[in-house]
C-alpha positions in Angstrom: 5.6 -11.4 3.1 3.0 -10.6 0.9 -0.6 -12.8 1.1 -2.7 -14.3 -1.8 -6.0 -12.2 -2.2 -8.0 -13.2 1.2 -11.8 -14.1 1.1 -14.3 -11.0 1.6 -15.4 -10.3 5.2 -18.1 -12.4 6.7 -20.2 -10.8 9.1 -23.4 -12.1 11.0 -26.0 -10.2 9.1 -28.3 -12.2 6.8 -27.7 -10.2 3.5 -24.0 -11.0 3.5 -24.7 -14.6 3.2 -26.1 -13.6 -0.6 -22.7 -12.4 -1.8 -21.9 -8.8 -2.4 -20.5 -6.9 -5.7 -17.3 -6.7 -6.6 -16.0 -2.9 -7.6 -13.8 -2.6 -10.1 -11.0 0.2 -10.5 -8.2 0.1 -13.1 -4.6 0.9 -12.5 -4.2 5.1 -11.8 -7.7 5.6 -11.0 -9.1 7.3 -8.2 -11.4 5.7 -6.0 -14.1 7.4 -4.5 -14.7 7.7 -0.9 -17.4 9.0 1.5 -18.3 9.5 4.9 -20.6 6.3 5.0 -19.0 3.3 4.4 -15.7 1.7 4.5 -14.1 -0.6 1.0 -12.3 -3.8 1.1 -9.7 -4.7 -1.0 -10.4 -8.2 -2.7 -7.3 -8.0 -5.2 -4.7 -5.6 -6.0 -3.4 -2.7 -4.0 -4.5 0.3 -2.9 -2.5 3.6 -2.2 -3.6 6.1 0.4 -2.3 9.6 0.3 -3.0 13.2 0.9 -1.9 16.3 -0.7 0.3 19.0 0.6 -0.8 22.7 1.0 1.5 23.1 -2.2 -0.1 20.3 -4.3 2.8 17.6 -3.8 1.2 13.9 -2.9 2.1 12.7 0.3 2.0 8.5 0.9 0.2 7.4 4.3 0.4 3.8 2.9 -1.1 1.5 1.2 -4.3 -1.5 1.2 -3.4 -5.0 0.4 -5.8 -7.7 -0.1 -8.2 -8.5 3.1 -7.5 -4.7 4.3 -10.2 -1.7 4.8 -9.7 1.9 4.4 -11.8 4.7 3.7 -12.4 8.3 5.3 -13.5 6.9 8.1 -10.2 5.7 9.5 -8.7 9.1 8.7 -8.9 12.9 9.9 -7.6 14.0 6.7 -9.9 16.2 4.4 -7.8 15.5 1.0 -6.8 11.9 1.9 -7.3 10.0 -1.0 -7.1 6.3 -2.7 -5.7 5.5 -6.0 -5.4 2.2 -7.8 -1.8 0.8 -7.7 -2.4 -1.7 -9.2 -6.5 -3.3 -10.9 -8.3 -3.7 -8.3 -11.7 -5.5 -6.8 -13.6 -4.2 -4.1 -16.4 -4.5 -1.7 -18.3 -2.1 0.4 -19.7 -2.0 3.4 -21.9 0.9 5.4 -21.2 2.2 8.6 -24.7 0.9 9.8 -23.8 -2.6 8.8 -20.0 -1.8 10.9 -21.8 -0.8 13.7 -24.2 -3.7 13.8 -21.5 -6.2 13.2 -19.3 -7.1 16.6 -17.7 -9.8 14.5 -16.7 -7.0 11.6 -15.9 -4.7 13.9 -13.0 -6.9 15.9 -12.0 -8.1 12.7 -11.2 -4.4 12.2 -9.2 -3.5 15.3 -5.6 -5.4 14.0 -6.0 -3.7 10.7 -6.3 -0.3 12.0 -3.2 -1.2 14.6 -1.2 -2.7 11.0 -1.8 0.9 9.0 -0.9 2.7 12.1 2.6 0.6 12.2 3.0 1.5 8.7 2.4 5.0 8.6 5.0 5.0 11.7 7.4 3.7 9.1 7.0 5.7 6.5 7.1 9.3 9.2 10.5 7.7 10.4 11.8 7.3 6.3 10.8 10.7 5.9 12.9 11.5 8.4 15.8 10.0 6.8 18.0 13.0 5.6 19.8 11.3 3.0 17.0 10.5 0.1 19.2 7.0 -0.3 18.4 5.9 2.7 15.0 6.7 2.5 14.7 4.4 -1.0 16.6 2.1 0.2 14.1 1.7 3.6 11.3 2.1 1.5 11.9 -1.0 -0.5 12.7 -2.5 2.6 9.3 -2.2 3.8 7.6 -2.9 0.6 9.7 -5.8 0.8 8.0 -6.7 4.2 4.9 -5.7 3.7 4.2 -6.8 0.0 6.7 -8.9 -1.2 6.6 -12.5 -2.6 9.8 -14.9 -2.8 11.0 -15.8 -6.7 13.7 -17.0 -7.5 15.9 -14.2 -8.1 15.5 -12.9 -4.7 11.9 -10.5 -3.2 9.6 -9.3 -6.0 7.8 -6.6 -4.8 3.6 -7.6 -5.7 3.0 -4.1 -7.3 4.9 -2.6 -10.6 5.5 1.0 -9.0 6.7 4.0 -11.1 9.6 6.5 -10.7 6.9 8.9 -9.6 5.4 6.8 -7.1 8.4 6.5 -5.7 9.2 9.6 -5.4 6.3 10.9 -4.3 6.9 8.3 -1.3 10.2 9.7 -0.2 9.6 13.4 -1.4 12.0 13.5 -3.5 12.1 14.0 -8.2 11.0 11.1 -10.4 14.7 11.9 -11.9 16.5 11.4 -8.6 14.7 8.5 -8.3 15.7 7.3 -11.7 19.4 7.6 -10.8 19.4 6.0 -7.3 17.8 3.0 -9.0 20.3 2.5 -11.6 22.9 2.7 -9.2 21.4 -0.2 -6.9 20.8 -2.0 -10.3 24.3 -1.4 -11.0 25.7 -2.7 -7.5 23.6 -5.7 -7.9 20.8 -4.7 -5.3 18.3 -4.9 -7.3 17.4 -6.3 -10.8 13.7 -5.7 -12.6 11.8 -8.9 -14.4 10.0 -8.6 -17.9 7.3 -6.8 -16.8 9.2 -4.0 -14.8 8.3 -5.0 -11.4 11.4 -4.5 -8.6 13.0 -7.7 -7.6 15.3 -7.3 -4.2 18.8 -9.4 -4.1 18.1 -10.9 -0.4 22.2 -11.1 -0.4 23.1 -8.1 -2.1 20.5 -5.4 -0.5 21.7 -3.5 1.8 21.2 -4.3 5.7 20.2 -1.3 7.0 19.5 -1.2 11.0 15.8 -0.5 12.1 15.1 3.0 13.1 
């Protein structure tokens, strides 16, 4: 289930001690990345993504609070970050990384936790029927960032048709309509400010891959 925003990294170098500055990127803006450092996401969420020889936006996953991503976990020359959702972040260098055993173990399970996740998202792909592959996706959104309310799992991040979409390769209009029809069974409802709530009873239990 999702975590409240965790603290920012401490490592054993005597500069971190003095704080660090937080970056700020509003919702749908890129974030930069390059070769030398790695960010941390304080608050919000992060999407990571590449595009397609034909231009289409692929998802690898996404950054939660405490996580760090950057090119330096990828092999990708277009992978990119965008903001989900307003975000804070911190940076650190590769030189401090490298210094830092303490930073650098603290890495290690969050490298193994994107690798899970991209797993999950190849074997949605994979799904031939794009209902499935919503209805897995929110499955692991609902794992991965989702808090309890009343009404069942909200899922932490207000996503769009497109984003969706774009997750599952499929049309923002396709999208729309497989929505509705979940909304209409009961599988899912929205709150006031548009954000996906899952029916824990009425979602359907679908059998790991």
């Amino acid at each position: 289930m999702y975590q409240a925003p965790k603290a920012v990294l401490e490592i054993d170098l005597p500069e971190s001690k003095e704080g660090r500055r937080l970056h700020f990127y509003s919702k749908g803006e890129q974030i930069p990345l390059v070769s030398q450092g790695v960010w941390q996401v304080c608050q919000g969420l992060v999407q990571l993504s590449t595009l397609s020889q034909n231009g289409e936006e692929v998802w690898l996953g996404w950054a939660e609070p405490g996580t760090l991503f950057g090119h330096w976990f990828s092999l990708l020359t277009s992978y990119q970050a965008i903001a989900l959702s307003d975000v804070h972040l911190v940076w650190f260098s590769l030189k401090e990384i490298n210094a830092s055993p303490r930073l650098a173990q603290t890495i290690l399970p969050q490298v193994v936790r994107r690798m899970r996740q991209t797993e999950a998202l190849l074997a949605i792909a994979g799904q031939r029927r794009v209902e499935d592959r919503l209805q897995h996706l929110l499955l692991l959104m609902k794992r991965e960032i989702g808090e309890s309310v009343p009404e069942g799992t909200r899922l932490s991040v207000r996503l769009t048709h497109q984003n969706l979409a774009n997750a599952i390769g499929t049309t923002r209009v396709t999208i729309t309509r497989l929505l509705t029809k979940l909304k209409n069974q009961g599988a899912i409802t929205f709150d006031r400010d548009r954000y996906i709530i899952l029916n824990n009873e009425r979602f359907p239990h679908l059998p790991d891959w």
